[in-house]
Structure formats: structure tokens, C-alpha cells
Steps between C-alpha positions, in 0.01 A plus 500: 500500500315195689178630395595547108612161515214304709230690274697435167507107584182488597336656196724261282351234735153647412561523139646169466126314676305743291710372160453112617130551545409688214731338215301192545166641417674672237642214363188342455346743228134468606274643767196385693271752457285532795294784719617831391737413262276616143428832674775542569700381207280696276610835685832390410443457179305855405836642665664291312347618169454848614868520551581320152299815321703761701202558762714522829172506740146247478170653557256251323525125348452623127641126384469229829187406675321453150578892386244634738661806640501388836620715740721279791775741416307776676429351818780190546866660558767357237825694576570151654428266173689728255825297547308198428372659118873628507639161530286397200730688255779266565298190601256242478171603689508231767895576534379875525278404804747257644773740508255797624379217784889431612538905516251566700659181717822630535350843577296362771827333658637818508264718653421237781870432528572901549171599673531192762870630489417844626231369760698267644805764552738311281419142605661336156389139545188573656406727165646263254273210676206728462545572151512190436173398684303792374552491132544083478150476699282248342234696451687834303663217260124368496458872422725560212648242277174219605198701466624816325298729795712809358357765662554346854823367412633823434363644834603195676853630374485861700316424825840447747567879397165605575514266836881735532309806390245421818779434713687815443225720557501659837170667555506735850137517621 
């Protein structure tokens, strides 16, 4: 029963931080485009308009990156930026990436919360510390909401369960 009710305060602890940083930029309304942020934001936005016809899955750009047919569907994965062009049904577009930018936040507090967690045999504190560390690092906020780096903001989110996944794996030799 401890456990239940360590983990549940410390995801509302984690969901409360994510809310106060991301209703700000929110707030604002605007965005400072920078780095990846057209590339990207013109995936979203074929997705966007794909879904809008009925066209669940995105193969070409038949209407963003000046109706050339270009292919970054083929060889970038976008499982992970379909909630973004989902969030643009009941949102603004830099509200859609805000939100999408605080969910991947949260999500990273919970999997380094959980996988420092397991690796550190139930340590509470010594998780909740680490979460906090990891995903409040100056350089994965530079990552996501500064510089719009998606693709390495996203991956940034699941490396402490690969790190787990290495440490779990017992190879005999």
C-alpha cells in the first residue's frame, strides 16, 4: 500500500512541474521557430491534413513542403508526432505542440522515475531526485520546448529504459 501511495504522489508531483512549465509557453500563443522546427512542423501538418480527409496513415507530402511529394514519411518514424496532429483537432497549433512537448515531459518523469526505481531496488527518493535531474537537464529543455530538436527530444525521453534494458541483461559467456 506504501508503494501505491509514494508512486501516486509522486506522479501528481510530476504532473503538477510539467503543468507549471508548459502553461506558460502556452499562454503565450506564439513560438520561436528555430532548427528543426519547419520540418518538423510540416510533418505535423500533412498528418494533420491527411487525417482531416479520413487518411489514417502519411506516405508522401501531397500539400506541405511546396506540394512536392516528398517522401520524409518513408524514412523518419511518426508514430511519435501523431498525438501532436491529434491535438490539432481541439487546439491551436502552437497549443498542439505545447501540450505534445509537456506529454512527452511528464512521460519522461515517469520512465526515469520507474526505471531508476527498479535499478535502484526501490530507493524512492533517490529515483524521484533522478527524475527530476534527468528530464529538467538543461540541455533536454534546450532540446524540446527551446530549439524544437524533436527527434532527439523524443529519444532523450526513452534512454533510462534502454540504460534498465542494459542493466537487466545477464549475458553468460
Amino acid at each position: 500500500m506504501k508503494n501505491i501511495k509514494t508512486n501516486s504522489i509522486v506522479l501528481l508531483i510530476f504532473l503538477v512541474i510539467t503543468v507549471c512549465m508548459i502553461y506558460p509557453l502556452v499562454a503565450t500563443g506564439r513560438i520561436a521557430a528555430q532548427v528543426d522546427w519547419l520540418f518538423h512542423a510540416a510533418r505535423v501538418e500533412q498528418i494533420y491534413r491527411n487525417l482531416s480527409e479520413g487518411s489514417l496513415f502519411t506516405y508522401i507530402a501531397t500539400s506541405t513542403f511546396q506540394s512536392t511529394g516528398v517522401g520524409s514519411f518513408l524514412f523518419y518514424p511518426v508514430i511519435f508526432i501523431y498525438p501532436w496532429a491529434w491535438l490539432r483537432f481541439i487546439t491551436t497549433p502552437i497549443a498542439a505542440y505545447y501540450i505534445w512537448v509537456g506529454a512527452f515531459m511528464f512521460m519522461t518523469f515517469v520512465i526515469s522515475y520507474f526505471s531508476m526505481l527498479s535499478f535502484s531496488k526501490g530507493k524512492y527518493l533517490r529515483s524521484f531526485i533522478f527524475a527530476l535531474l534527468y528530464t529538467l537537464a538543461p540541455y533536454r529543455l534546450y532540446l524540446g520546448p527551446a530549439s524544437f530538436v524533436v527527434g532527439e527530444y523524443i529519444a532523450s525521453t526513452f534512454i533510462p529504459l534502454a540504460f534498465l534494458g542494459f542493466d537487466k541483461v545477464h549475458i553468460i559467456v
